[in-house]
C-alpha positions in Angstrom: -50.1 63.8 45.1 -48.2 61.3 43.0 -48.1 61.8 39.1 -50.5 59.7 36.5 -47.2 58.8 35.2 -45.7 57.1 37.9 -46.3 53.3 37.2 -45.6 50.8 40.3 -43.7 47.5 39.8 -47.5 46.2 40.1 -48.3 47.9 37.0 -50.9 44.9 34.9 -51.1 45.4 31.5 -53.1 43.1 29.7 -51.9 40.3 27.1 -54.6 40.9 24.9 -58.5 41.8 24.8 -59.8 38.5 25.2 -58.5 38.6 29.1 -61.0 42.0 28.8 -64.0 41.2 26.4 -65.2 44.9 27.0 -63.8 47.0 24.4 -64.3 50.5 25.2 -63.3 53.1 22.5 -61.1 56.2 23.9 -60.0 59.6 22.7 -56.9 61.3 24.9 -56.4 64.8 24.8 -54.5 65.2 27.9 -51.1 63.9 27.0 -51.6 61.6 29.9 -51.4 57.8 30.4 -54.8 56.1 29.2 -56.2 54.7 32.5 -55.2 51.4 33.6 -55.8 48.5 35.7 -52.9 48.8 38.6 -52.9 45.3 39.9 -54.5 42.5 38.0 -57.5 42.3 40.7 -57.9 46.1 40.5 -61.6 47.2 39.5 -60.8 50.6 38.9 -58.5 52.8 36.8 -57.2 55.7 38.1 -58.0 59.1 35.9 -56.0 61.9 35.9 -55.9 66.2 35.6 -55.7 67.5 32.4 -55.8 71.5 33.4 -53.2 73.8 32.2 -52.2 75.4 35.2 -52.3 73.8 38.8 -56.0 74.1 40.5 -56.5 75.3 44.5 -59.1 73.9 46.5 -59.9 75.8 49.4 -61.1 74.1 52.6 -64.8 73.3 51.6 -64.7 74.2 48.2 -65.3 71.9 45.1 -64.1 72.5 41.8 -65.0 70.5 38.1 -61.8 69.6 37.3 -60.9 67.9 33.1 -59.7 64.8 32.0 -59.1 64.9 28.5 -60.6 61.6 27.9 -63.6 60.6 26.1 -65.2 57.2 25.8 -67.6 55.8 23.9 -68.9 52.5 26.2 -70.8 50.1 25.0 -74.8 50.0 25.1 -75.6 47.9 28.6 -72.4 49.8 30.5 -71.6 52.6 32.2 -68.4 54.7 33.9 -68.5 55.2 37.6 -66.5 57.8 38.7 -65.4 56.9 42.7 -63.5 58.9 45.0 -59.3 57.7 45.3 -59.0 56.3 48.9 -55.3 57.5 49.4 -56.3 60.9 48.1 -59.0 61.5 50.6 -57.8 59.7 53.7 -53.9 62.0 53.2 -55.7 65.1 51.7 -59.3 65.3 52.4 -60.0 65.2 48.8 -63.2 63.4 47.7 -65.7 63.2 44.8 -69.1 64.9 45.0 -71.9 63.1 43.3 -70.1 59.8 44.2 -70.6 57.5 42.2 -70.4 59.2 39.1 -72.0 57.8 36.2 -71.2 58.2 32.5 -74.0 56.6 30.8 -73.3 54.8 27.6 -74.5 57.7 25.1 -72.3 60.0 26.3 -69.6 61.6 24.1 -68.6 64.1 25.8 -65.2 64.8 28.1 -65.0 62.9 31.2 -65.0 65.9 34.1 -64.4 64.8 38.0 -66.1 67.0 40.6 -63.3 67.4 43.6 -64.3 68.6 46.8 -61.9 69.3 49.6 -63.1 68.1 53.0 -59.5 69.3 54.6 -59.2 72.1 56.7 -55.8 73.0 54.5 -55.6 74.3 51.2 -54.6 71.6 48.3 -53.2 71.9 45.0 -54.1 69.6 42.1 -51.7 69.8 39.5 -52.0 68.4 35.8 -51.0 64.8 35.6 -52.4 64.0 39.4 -54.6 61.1 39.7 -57.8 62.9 40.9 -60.3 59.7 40.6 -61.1 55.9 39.8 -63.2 54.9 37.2 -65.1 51.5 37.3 -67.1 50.2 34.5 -70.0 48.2 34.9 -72.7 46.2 33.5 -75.8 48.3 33.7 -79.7 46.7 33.7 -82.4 48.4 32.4 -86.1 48.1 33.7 -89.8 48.6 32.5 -92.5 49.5 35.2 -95.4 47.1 36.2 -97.8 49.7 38.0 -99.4 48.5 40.7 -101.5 49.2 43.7 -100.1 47.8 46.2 -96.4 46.0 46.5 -96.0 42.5 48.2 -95.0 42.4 51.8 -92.0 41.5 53.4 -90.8 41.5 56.9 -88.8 44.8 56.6 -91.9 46.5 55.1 -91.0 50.1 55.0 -88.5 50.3 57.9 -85.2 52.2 56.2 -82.6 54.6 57.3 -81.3 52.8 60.6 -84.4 50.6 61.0 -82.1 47.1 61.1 -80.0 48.2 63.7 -76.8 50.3 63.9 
């Protein structure tokens, strides 16, 4: 798995804050790299291991695995945590509860849950990009009860019911 330090010659590093009018306060414990944007049309940031001695999964076995990074995110946004497409596609390696979400009142440190879908062993080591993080406007909703809902064409066909 390649390292949280290794930066490609795509590396995008912003000018300034205006280009990002989200400011997003961050606490690093992990001696890692803060996460990054690696291509100016990325939409995620990759997050990395912060454990003090290298992690096996197991075939079929998931793990809670640190960051080292705290955030405080503004009120009206939130963290997704997604899996990384080269790690699962090369090493069966995905996120359970996928997305993740880190609501905006939450201080505490930002833990990835890794399950290995491979029929291998794999080890995580500190420092190896385990996850992308996405952050994302969130809306918020009051309920209108009601009796009945207004129908549609669809109705309540779901799961499979507009073809395959």
């Amino acid at each position: 798995m390649p390292s949280c330090t290794f930066v490609s010659q795509y590396h995008f590093m912003p000018q300034s804050t205006a280009q990002f009018p989200v400011v997003v306060k961050i606490v690093n414990e992990s001696g890692n790299p803060l996460p990054a944007y690696a291509t100016e049309g990325s939409a995620g940031m990759d997050l990395c291991a912060h454990i003090h001695e290298s992690v096996v999964l197991e075939p079929l076995e998931r793990k809670l695995l640190p960051t080292g990074l705290f955030i405080e995110l503004p009120t009206g946004y939130e963290a997704q945590i997604r899996p990384r497409s080269g790690l699962a596609l090369k090493q069966g390696i995905t996120c359970l509860n996928s997305p993740g979400t880190i609501d905006a009142d939450y201080r505490g440190e930002l833990g990835v849950i890794l399950i290995n879908l491979s029929n291998e062993m794999q080890v995580i080591k500190t420092g190896d990009r385990i996850a992308q993080m996405v952050i994302a406007p969130v809306t918020q909703i009051s309920w209108e009860p009601a009796t009945a809902l207004t129908p549609t064409n669809r109705g309540a066909g779901g799961f499979g019911s507009t073809g395959k």
